[in-house]
C-alpha positions as CSV (number, residue, x, y, z in Angstrom):
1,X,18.7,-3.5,-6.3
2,X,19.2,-7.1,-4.9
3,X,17.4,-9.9,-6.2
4,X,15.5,-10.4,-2.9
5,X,14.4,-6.8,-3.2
6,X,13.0,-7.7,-6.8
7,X,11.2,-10.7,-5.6
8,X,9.5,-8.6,-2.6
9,X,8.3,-6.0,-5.0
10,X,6.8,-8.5,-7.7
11,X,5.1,-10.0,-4.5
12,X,3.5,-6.6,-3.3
13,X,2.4,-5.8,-6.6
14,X,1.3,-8.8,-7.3
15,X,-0.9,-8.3,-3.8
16,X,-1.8,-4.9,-4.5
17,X,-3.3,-6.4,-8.0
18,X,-5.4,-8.8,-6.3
19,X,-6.1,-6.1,-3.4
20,X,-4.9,-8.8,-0.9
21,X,-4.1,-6.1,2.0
22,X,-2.6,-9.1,4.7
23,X,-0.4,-9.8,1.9
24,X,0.6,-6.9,0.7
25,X,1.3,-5.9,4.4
26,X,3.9,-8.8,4.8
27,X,5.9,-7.1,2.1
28,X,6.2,-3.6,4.1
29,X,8.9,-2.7,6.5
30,X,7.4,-1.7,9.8
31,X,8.6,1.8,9.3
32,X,6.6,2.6,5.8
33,X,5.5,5.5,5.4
34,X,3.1,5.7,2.7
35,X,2.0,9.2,0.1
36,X,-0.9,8.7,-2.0
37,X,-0.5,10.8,-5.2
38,X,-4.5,9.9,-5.7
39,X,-6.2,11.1,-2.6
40,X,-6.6,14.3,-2.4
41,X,-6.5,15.9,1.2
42,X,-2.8,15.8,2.5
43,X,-4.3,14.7,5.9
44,X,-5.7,11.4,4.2
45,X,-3.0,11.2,2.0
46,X,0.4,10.4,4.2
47,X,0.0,7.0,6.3
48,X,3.0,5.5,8.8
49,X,2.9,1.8,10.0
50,X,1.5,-1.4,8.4
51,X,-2.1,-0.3,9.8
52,X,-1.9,2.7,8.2
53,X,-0.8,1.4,5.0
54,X,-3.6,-0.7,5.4
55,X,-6.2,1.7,5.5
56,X,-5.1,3.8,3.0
57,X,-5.3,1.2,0.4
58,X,-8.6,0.2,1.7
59,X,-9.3,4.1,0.9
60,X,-7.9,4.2,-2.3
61,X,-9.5,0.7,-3.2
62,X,-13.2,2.6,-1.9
63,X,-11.9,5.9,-4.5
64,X,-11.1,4.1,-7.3
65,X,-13.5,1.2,-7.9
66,X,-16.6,3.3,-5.8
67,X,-16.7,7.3,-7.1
C-alpha cells in the first residue's frame, strides 16, 4: 500500500471518528460502493456513489448511537 493510500485512510477514519460525513466523503473514490456488515436488510445495506455513502453512515450513525 503506498504511503498516500495510508494517509487517505488515517484521514477517513479519523472522519468517520468524529462522524464528519463532508470529510469523510472527500476521502472516497466516486465509484465506492459501500456493504454495511451492521445493518441488517441487504436492500439498506449496499450503497454506490459518495451520496450513498453518505446516507448510509448517517443510518448507521442513527443504529448505533439511537436503538
Amino acid at each position: 500500500m503506498s504511503q498516500e493510500n495510508v494517509e487517505a485512510f488515517k484521514r477517513f477514519a479519523d472522519a468517520n471518528n468524529r462522524r464528519d460525513v463532508d470529510a469523510l466523503l472527500k476521502e472516497l473514490d466516486t465509484d465506492v460502493e459501500w456493504h454495511s456488515a451492521v445493518l441488517r436488510s441487504p436492500a439498506r445495506s449496499t450503497r454506490s456513489g459518495p451520496s450513498a455513502s453518505a446516507a448510509l453512515h448517517c443510518d448507521l450513525n442513527r443504529s448505533l448511537h439511537h436503538p
